[in-house]
C-alpha positions, 0 to 999 in steps of 0.5 A: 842419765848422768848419775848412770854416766858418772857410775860408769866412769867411776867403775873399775875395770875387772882384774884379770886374777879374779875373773881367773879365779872364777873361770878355772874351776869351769876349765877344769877337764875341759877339751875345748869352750864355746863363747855366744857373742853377740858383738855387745859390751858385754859378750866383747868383755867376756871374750877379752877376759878369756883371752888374757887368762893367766892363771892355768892352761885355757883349753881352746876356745870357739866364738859362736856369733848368731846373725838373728837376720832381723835387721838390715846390716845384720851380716856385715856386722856379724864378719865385723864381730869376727874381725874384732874376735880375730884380733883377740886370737879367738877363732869364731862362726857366724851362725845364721838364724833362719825364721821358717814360715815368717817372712817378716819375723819382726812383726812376730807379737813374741819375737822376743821369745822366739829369738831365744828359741831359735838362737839356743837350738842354734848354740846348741847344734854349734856346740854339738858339731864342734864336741863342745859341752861347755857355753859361755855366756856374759849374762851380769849382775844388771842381767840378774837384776832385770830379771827379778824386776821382770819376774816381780811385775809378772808376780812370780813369788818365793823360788821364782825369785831365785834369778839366773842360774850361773850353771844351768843345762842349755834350754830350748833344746830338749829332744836333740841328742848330743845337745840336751842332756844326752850324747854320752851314757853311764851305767846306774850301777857303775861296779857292774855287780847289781843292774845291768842299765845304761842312762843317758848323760852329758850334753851341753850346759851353760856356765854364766861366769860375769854374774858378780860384775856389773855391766858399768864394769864391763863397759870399764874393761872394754875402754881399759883394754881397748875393745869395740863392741857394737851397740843395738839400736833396738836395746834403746827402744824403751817402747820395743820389749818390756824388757827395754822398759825395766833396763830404762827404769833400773838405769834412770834411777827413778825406782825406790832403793828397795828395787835397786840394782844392788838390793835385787841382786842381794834378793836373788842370791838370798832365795838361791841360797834357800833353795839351795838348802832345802834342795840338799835336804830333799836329797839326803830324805830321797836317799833315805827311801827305799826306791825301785826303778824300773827303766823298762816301763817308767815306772817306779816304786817307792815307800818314804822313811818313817822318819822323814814327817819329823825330819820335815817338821824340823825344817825352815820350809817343809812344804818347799822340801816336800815339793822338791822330794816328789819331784825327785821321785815323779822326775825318775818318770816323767820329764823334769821340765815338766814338773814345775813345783806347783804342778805337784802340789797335789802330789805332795798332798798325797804322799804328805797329808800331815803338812796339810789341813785336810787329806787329799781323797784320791782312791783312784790315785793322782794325775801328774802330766803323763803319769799316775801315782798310787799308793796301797798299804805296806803296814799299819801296826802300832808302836812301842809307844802305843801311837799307831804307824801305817806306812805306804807304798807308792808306785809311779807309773806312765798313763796311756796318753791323749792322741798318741800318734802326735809322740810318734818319732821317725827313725827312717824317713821313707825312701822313694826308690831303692837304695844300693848302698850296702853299708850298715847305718846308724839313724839319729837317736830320737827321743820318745815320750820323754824317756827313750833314747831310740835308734836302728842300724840298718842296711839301705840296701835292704830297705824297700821304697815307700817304707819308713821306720817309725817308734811309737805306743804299742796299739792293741790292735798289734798284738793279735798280729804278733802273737801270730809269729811269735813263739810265747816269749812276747806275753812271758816278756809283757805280763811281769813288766807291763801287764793289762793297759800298762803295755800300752805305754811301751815303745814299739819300733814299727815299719809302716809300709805303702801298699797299693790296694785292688782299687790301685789307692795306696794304703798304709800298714804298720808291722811291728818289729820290736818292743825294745825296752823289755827285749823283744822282737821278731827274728832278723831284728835284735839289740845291737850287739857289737861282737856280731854287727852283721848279724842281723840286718837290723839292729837297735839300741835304747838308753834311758833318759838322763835321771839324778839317780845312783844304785846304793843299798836303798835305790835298786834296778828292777832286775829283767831275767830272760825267761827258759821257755819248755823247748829250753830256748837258752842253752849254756855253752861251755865256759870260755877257759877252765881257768875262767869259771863263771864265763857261761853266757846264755847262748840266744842272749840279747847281748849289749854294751853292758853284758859284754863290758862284765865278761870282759872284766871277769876276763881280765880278773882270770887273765890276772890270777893266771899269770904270775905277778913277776909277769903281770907287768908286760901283759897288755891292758885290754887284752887276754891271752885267748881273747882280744877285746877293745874295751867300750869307751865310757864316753859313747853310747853303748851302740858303738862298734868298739869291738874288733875281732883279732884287734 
């Protein structure tokens, strides 16, 4: 204790200019910030530095204290914690954790883990309500050398040593719209000239700016700046979390060099670099290959450079950047937390035989979570040079899962008796299976009790009832995108009603109304169009999960044309203006964000060549001379109303 005593108050305070240094580029385009203060050395530090920054223009910052409610005391200390905030001009809220079905959590055997849980989702609503999308938090270097500490004793090796991350999305929120990366959209092909799809983007993320100081220095910046903190008792129970435990050995001094602070620190960084290194070359082979996404089923095809089984015998680690570039092919699908590298290894050997001693025998593809990955022969010729070459095509592609009605979301809840309200209202997107983003616009007025809206798996026991009131668009919209057991694996948005049966018991029937990510549903219910809110009582928009992908000349859209059935089912309208060629719309076209977004611009560009360019300076930027038009904001989901008739 008295080595650890005298390195305290041997440390220098943290210069002002340096943390600026390190905060400024985190700032940048920032409209506001949140802080996560425990009331800690460390948190009060954090915020004494935010609050004296110099160097640029510190958006405005918000203190987010969680009360874990686990201790008696717990909320005075909090309203304390806000006082001490208060004096630092920082304006806080005091977020209290609730513990549901646990009336004593402290006798939890993971109440560590759950904490963390419930604290995250707690940051992230926060942070959510108040348009936040940057957290910061005062993890340190003493931080990220418990960390690696912890992860050697569980006997994590290689990448697993790579420590805390100083930018990372915010964990334990996944499926919370707005919070875990999702809450506004972007187009894959944003000049709008090759595909028409919308992904889900943005979120919270997590920015750790102290992880280059230790935490003797953060205790010298409180001193020099006069800042109080509250100590957790429970921090200094060696016998209350393994975590206290490696605090207590780090900080007696009793560990071998080779695991002293500093040197875990210099392991952490050292592994963060080479991942990071072969995460760059993994990206640059991914966009040499040819890749075809198809977001309206999940499913992706792909064929590898043939270039590329050099490229990785040239690296210092080829089996970790084999990993990380099936990862990027299989995450275009499944969800990318779930796929942790060694869950891959079977993958990798798939696509990647040369890497290993033996080729992997599987005629019948591989199982990855809820996923399959084939492969059939593209080409087998021989080169110039004799040496025979045979390259593969690879098709990832969503499996019919175990228990599907566990991934059913509820849209609507059901109502217990009618509603008057007769203004349009959006749900809440929910996330189904990892990959779609779902909601309805709806009319509470025209909801009947005792029914909910519901999006889950398509059953074949639906389909005989669907083809009953559909004309053929529903197989001419199935057999190209999701043929045989594949469509069993799309979304559909059900109503599930409760009927009373001859025997007065109450029975429940499910009526599907639409498959929203191929285009199809029943009359009365349609894509959200915002030129014609009103036209359907309900309405549904669906954006694709958040994915590390770019149109380019190698990575396409699979491209979806609305098919012309024998009745003519889309006729063409005159165009818009004589001087506007190319403005035809199909007239029964489901229209989204997107399509209106393109004619509004080739609006624009006629409206440009029409006017002389003396005059071009007094035309109004977002207007035509026939047609007002609000542009959508690039910001929000394509299910805004950001069209106004005569605006």
């Amino acid at each position: 204790m008295l080595k650890r005593s005298a390195v305290r108050s041997a440390a220098q305070a943290i210069a002002q200019e340096r943390f600026d240094s390190i905060l400024q580029p985190i700032c940048k385009g920032k409209i506001r910030l949140g802080l996560a203060i425990s009331g800690g050395v460390d948190s009060m530090a954090l915020a004494s530095l935010c609050s004296k920054v110099q160097g640029f223009n510190m958006p405005p910052v918000t203190a987010f204290i969680v009360d874990h409610c686990l201790r008696y005391g717990s909320a005075a200390e909090a309203i304390s914690v806000a006082s001490n905030l208060q004096r630092l001009g920082i304006a806080s809220e005091i977020l209290k954790m609730e513990w549901p079905n646990h009336r004593d959590p402290v006798k939890l055997p993971n109440l560590e883990t759950a904490a963390r849980k419930l604290r995250f989702q707690l940051l992230g609503r926060a942070c959510a309500k108040s348009q936040i999308d940057t957290l910061l938090l005062a993890h340190h270097g003493d931080d990220q050398a418990e960390t690696i500490l912890s992860r050697i004793y569980a006997g994590y090796l290689g990448t697993g040593l790579q420590g805390i991350q100083a930018i990372s999305p915010i964990p334990e929120c996944h499926g919370a719209h707005g919070v875990s990366e999702s809450g506004t959209t972007r187009r894959l092909d944003p000049s709008g000239t090759i595909t028409k799809v919308w992904v889900e983007s943005g979120g919270v993320t997590i920015h750790r700016p102290l992880l280059d100081f230790t935490k003797a220095e953060l205790i010298a910046t409180c001193h020099a700046r006069q800042v109080s903190w509250h100590e957790d008792a429970t921090n200094a129970d060696k016998t209350l979390t393994a975590r206290n435990a490696i605090r207590h050995l780090i900080g007696s001094g009793a560990l071998p060099h080779a695991l002293s602070t500093v040197r875990l620190r210099d392991l952490a960084a050292n592994k963060l670099s080479h991942r990071q290194s072969c995460n760059d070359t993994a990206t640059a082979m991914f966009k040499a290959c040819k890749v075809e996404l198809n977001t309206r089923t999940s499913s992706v095809s792909f064929s590898i450079h043939p270039k590329i089984e050099d490229w990785l015998r040239d690296t210092t680690n080829p089996p970790l950047v084999a990993a990380l570039l099936t990862r990027k092919f299989l995450s275009l699908s499944e969800d990318k937390h779930k796929l942790q590298l060694q869950n891959t290894q079977r993958a990798v050997q798939y696509i990647f035989p040369f890497l290993f001693d033996h080729e992997l025998s599987a005629n019948a593809g591989v199982n990855v979570g809820n996923i399959v990955l084939l492969k059939t022969l593209e080409s087998d010729k021989a080169s110039s040079s004799g040496e025979r070459r045979v390259s593969w095509k690879y098709s990832v592609l969503p499996r019919p899962v175990q228990d599907p009605e566990r991934y059913t979301q509820v849209l609507l809840a059901e109502q217990e008796s009618d509603n008057d309200f007769s203004e349009p209202i959006w749900t809440r997107p929910k996330l189904f299976h990892d990959r779609w983003w779902i909601r309805l616009r709806y009319i509470p007025h025209n909801v009947p009790s005792k029914t909910s809206m519901v999006v889950r798996f398509l059953r074949p026991t639906d389909l005989p009832h669907m083809r009953l009131h559909d004309t053929g668009s529903l197989e001419r919209r199935l057999k190209p995108h999701a043929p045989a057991n594949a469509r069993f694996a799309l979304p559909a948005i059900v109503e599930r009603s409760l009927v009373e049966q001859a025997d007065e018991s109450l029975s429940e029937i499910d009526t599907v109304w639409a498959l929203p990510t191929i285009g199809w549903s029943r009359a009365g219910f349609s894509p959200w169009n915002f030129k014609t809110p009103g036209e359907n009582v309900w309405q549904h928009t669906n954006t694709y999960k958040n994915i590390d992908f770019e149109v380019s000349d190698n990575h396409t859209v699979k491209s979806y044309t609305r098919p012309v059935d024998d009745n003519q089912e889309l006729r063409f309208k005159e165009p818009l203006d004589s001087s506007s060629p190319g403005t035809k719309r199909r007239e029964h076209q489901d229209i989204s964000t997107p399509d209106t977004w393109r004619q509004t611009q080739r609006l624009k560009e006629a409206h440009s060549r029409a006017i002389p360019a003396s005059k071009k300076r007094n035309v109004k930027p977002y207007e035509t001379w026939k047609h007002k038009m609000r542009m959508p904001r690039f910001d929000q989901p394509p299910g805004n109303p950001a069209y106004k008739k005569g605006a």
